[in-house]
BAFI-369558 format. One line per 2 residues: number of its first residue (from 1); for each residue x, z, y of C-alpha. Coordinates in nm, 3 decimals. Each point is the difference from the previous one (the first is absolute). Layout:
NUM = X:Z:Y  ... $
//
This chain:
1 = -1.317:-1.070:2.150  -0.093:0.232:0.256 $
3 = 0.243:0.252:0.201  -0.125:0.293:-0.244 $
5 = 0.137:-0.148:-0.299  0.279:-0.104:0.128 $
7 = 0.086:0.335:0.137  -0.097:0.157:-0.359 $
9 = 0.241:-0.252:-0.156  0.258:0.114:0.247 $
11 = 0.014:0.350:-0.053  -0.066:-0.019:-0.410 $
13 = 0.362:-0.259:0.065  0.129:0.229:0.206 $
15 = -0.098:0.329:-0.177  0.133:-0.126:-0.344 $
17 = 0.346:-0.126:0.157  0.005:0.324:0.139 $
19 = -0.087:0.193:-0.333  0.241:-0.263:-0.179 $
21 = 0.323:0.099:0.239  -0.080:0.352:0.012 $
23 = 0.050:0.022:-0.391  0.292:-0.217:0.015 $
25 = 0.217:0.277:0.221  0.183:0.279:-0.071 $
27 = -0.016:0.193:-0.294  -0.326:-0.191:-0.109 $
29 = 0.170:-0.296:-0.044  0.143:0.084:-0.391 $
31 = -0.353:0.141:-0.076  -0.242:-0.237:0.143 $
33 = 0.267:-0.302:-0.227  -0.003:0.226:-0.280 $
35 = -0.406:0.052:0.011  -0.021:-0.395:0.055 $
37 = 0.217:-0.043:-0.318  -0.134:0.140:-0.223 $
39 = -0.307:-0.074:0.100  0.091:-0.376:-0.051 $
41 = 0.172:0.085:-0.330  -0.357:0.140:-0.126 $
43 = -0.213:-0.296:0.074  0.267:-0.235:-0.154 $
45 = -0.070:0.220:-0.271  -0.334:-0.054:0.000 $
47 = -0.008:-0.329:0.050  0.212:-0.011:-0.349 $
49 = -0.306:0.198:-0.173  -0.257:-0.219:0.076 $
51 = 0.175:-0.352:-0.059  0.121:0.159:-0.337 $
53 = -0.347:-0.019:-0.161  -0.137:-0.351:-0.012 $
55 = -0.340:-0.017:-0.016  -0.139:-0.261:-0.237 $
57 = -0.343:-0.090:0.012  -0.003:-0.262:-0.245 $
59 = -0.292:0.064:-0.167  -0.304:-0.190:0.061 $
61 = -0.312:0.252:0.118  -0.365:-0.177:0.045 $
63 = -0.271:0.122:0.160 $
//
């Protein structure tokens, strides 16, 4: 890689650690977990949807 990527790398690290600990201080803290949670708790949910409906393709189609 050349020094240009490898200084974009660097500051997309560096910006999201910096994003990631500003969040995580203060009063921020209990709403940036809460927003995560449930967050988390909605694609679980999800997830649950779609394997709840098998799909069964047993049928034979020609063409």
């Amino acid at each position: 890689m050349n020094n240009k990527k490898k200084i974009a790398i660097g500051l997309g690290v560096a910006g999201g650690a910096l994003l990631a600990a500003w969040l995580l201080t203060g009063d921020r803290r209990k709403k940036t977990r809460d927003f995560i949670v449930k967050k988390a708790n909605d694609l679980k949910q999800t997830i649950k949807k779609v394997d709840i409906e098998p799909f069964d393709d047993s049928d034979i189609h020609y063409v």
